[in-house]
C-alpha positions in Angstrom: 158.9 127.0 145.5 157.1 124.3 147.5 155.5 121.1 146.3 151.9 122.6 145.6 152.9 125.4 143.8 155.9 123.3 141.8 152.7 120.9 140.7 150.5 124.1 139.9 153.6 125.1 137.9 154.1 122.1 135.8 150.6 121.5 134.8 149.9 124.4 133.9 153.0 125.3 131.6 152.9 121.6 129.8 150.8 121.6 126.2 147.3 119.9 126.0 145.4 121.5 124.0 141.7 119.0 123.4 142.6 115.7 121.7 146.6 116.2 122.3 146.9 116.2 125.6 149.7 113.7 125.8 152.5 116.3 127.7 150.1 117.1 130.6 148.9 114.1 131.0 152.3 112.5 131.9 152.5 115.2 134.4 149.4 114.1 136.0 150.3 110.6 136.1 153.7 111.0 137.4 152.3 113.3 140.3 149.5 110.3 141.3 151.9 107.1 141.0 152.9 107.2 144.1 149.7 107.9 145.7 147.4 104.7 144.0 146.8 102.2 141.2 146.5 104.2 137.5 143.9 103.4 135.3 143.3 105.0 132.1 140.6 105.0 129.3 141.2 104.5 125.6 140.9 108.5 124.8 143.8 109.6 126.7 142.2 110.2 130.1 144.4 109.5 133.5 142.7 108.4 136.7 144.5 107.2 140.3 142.9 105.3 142.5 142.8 104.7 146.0 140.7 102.6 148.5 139.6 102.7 151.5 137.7 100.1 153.1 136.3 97.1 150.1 133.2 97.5 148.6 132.7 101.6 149.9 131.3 103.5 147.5 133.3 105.5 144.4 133.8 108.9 144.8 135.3 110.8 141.5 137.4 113.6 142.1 137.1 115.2 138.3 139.4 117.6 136.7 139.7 118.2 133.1 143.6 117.7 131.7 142.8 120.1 127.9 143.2 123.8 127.5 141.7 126.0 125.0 144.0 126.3 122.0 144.1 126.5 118.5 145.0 123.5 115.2 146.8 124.0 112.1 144.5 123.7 109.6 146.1 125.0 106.5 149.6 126.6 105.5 149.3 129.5 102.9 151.7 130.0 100.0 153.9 132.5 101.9 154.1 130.1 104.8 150.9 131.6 107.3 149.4 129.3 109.2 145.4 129.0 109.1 144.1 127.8 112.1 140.6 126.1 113.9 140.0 127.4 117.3 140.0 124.3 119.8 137.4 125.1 122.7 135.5 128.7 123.3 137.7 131.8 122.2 136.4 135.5 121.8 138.5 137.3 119.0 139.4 140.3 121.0 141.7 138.6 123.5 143.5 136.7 120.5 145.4 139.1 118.6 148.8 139.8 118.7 149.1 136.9 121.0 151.9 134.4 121.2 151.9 130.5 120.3 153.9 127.8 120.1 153.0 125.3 117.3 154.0 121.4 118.2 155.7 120.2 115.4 156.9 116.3 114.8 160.1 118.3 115.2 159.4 120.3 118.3 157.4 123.8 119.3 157.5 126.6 116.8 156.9 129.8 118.2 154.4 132.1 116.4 152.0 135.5 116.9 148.4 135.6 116.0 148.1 138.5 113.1 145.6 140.0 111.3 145.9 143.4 109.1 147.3 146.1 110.7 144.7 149.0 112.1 146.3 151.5 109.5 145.5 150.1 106.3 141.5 149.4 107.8 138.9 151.8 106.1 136.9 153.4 109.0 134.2 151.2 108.8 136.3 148.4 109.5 138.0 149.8 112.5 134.9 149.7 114.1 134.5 146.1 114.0 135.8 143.3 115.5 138.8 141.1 113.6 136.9 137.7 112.5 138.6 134.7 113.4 138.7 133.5 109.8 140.8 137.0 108.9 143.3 135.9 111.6 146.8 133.9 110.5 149.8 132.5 112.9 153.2 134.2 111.4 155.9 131.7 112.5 158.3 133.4 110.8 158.3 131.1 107.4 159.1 132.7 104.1 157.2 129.7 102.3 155.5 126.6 102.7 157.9 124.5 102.0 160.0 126.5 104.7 156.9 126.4 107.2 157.0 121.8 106.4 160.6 121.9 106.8 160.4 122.9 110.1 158.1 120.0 110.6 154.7 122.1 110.6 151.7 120.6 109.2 147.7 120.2 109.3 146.6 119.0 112.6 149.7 120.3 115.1 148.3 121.7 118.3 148.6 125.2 119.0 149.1 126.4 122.6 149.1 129.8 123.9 152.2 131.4 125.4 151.0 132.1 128.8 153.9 131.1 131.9 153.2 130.1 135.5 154.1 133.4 137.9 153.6 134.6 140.8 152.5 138.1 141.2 154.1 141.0 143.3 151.5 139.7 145.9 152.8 135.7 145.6 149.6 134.2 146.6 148.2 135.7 143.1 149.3 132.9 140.7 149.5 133.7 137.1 149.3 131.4 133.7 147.7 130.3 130.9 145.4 127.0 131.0 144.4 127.7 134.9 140.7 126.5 133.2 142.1 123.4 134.1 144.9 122.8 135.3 144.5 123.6 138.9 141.3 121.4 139.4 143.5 118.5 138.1 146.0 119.5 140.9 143.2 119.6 142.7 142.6 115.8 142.3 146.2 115.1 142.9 146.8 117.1 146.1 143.1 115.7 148.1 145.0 111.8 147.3 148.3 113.2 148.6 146.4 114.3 152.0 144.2 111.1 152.3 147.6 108.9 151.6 148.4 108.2 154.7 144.2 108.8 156.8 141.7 106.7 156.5 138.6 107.0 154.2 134.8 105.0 154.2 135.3 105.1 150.3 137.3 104.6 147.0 138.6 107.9 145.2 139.3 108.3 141.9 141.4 111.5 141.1 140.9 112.0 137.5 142.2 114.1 134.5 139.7 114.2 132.2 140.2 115.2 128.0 138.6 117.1 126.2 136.1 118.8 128.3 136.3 122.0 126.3 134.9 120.6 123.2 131.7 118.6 124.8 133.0 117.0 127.9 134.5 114.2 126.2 136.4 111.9 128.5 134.3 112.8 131.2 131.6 110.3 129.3 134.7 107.5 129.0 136.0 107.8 132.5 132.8 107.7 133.9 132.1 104.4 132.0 134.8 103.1 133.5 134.7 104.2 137.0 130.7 103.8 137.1 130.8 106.2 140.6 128.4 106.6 143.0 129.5 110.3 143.5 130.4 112.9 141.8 132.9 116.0 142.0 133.9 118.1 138.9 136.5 120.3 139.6 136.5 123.5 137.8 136.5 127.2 137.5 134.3 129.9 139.0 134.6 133.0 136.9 135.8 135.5 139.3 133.9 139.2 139.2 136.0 141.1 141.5 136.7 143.6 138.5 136.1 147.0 137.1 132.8 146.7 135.2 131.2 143.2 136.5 128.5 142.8 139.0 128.4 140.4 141.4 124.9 138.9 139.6 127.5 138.4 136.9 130.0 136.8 138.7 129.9 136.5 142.4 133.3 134.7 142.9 135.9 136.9 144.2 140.1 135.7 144.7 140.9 135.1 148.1 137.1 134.6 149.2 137.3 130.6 149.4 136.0 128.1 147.1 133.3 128.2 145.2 130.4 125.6 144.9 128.5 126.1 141.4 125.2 125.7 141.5 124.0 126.3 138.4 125.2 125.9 135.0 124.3 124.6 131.5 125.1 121.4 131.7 124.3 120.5 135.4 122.2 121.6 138.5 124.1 120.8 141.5 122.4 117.7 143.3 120.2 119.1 146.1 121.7 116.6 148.5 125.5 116.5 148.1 125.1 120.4 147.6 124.0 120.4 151.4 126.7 118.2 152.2 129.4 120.5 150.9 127.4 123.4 152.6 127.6 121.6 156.3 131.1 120.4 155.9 132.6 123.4 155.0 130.7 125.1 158.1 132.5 122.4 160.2 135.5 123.2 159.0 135.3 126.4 159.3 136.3 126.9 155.7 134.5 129.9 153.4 132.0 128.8 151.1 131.6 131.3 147.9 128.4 130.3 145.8 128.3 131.1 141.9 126.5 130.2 138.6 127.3 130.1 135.2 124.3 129.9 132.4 126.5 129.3 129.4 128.8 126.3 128.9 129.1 123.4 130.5 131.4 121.2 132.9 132.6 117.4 133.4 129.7 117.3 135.7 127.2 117.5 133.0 128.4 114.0 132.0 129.0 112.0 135.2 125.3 113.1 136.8 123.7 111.0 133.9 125.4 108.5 134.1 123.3 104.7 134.8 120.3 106.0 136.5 121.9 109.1 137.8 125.0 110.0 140.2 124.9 112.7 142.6 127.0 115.6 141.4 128.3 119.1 142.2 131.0 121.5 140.7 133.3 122.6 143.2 136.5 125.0 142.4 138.4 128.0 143.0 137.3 131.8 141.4 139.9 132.6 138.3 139.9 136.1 136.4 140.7 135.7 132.7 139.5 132.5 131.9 139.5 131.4 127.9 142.3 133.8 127.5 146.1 133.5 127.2 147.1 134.6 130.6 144.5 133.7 134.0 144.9 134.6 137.6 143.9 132.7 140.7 144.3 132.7 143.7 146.8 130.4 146.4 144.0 130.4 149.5 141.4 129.6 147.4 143.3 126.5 146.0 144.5 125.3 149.8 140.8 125.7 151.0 139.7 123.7 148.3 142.2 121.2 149.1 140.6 121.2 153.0 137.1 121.2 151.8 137.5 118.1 149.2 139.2 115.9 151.9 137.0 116.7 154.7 134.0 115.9 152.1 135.5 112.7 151.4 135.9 111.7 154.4 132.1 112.0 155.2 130.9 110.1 151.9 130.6 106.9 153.5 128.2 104.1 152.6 125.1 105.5 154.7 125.4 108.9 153.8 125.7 107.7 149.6 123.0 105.5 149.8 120.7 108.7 151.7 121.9 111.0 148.6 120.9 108.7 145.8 117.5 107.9 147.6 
């Protein structure tokens, strides 16, 4: 396994579910030391820097560190766990899934249940298991079992989703790729610009809680205050039985995608341009996409001060929101190519023409 994929691997496998991403973020940060300073904000966020020439202007490289998950909200007499969803999940891809619950004392594993189908009356076969009829079974034969093993209100829930490659290996397989890979993304543009010069200073963040309102993007960007912006995030791929490409336009293996639409951010006229005429230099595909639910980390950093010029750039992924994605590895190296050549063209003149 070479170094891209071994950092694909690790991110995506470690626990972060929003507001606990502690175990990914270490991963992040480990993977940037040696590539720049690290700053941090005071929610959990991770952010390596490096400059190029003084006073060029701030370029933020954005991916978000949480995954969709679930929290223990209550344990039941019999030693079921009751549970909040954490970010956007649709029932029907949650049953009879697997967890792991992070205890003080270490992961628990656990399935999601609900009723089984035979004991349903025919009217309820017909609809779809509510969230709030759904339970974790960890296996606990009380509540006091369930607290012995170190369980309690609040413990992240992550699904069970591992990092493989497919029977074709440049099909890449896990759980949280809505994020993980754009904070690779981040890491692997500093490791290409270590050693080649830049007109600007990058910031390679990992962003929390972006799944429930795009939290740390509003901290980070505080702290940063950049003069550009890049959110690094997923286009949902529609090269599927039963999807349109006016649903989805992103297909695996067809390059990366720009998103020019979605509801939290219009790509910026300008730097959407940009991205256009550089990957046309470089001879890299271009796949174009929108989205008119949900939002990404771009939503925050464009309104930041009196406005930063912003765009969401990122790779097609089937699956998303679910415990087991798939991406493809082109898409990721093109991105990789695209993001450096880009950076390299954001020097002071071209900045100051966006923001006028």
């Amino acid at each position: 396994m070479d170094e891209t994929l071994q950092l694909l691997k690790e991110l995506a496998e470690a626990p972060g579910v929003s507001g606990q991403e502690e175990a990914v973020r270490q991963v992040m940060r480990r993977h940037l030391e040696p590539l720049g300073e690290i700053l941090t904000d005071n929610l959990g966020s991770v952010i390596g820097r490096k400059a190029g020439p003084s006073g060029g202007p701030k370029v933020v490289l954005a991916g978000h560190l949480d995954e969709i998950g679930f929290m223990v909200t209550r344990i039941t007499d019999e030693g079921f766990l009751k549970f909040q969803t954490i970010g956007g999940w649709w029932e029907q891809v949650m049953l009879a899934q697997r967890v792991e619950v992070y205890t003080r004392q270490g992961p628990v594993i656990g399935v999601i249940g609900s009723k089984p189908p035979h004991i349903l009356d025919p009217a309820e076969r017909t609809k779809i298991v509510e969230k709030k009829a759904m339970f974790i079974d960890i296996g606990a034969a009380s509540k006091a079992e369930a607290e012995s093993w170190g369980v309690r209100p609040g413990d992240a829930v992550v699904p069970v989703g591992p990092f493989a490659q497919m029977r074709n290996p440049d099909l890449l397989m896990s759980k949280a790729w809505d994020n993980r890979f754009g904070c690779a993304l981040a890491v692997e543009a500093l490791r290409h610009l270590r050693d080649q010069p830049h007109p600007n200073i990058v910031y390679a963040v990992g962003n929390v809680q972006e799944e429930v309102g795009l939290r740390g993007a509003m901290t980070t960007t505080n702290l940063i205050q950049p003069d550009i912006g890049i959110a690094l995030d997923t286009g949902i791929a529609g090269d599927m039985p039963g999807v349109s490409v006016d649903d989805a336009a992103g297909k695996l293996g067809g390059g990366p995608v720009l998103l020019l639409y979605d509801g939290s951010l219009i790509a910026h006229t300008g730097l959407r341009n940009l991205v256009i005429e550089v990957a046309e230099a470089a001879g890299l595909p271009l796949q174009f996409d929108k989205i008119a639910g949900g939002g990404t980390d771009g939503g925050r950093i464009h309104l930041f001060g009196a406005g930063v010029p912003t765009v969401v750039l990122g790779v097609p992924v089937r699956y998303i929101h679910t415990h087991t994605a798939i991406m493809h590895r082109r898409d990721f190296d093109q991105s990789v190519q695209l993001l450096v050549a880009l950076v390299k063209r954001l020097d002071a003149a071209t900045v100051a023409r966006l923001k006028s």
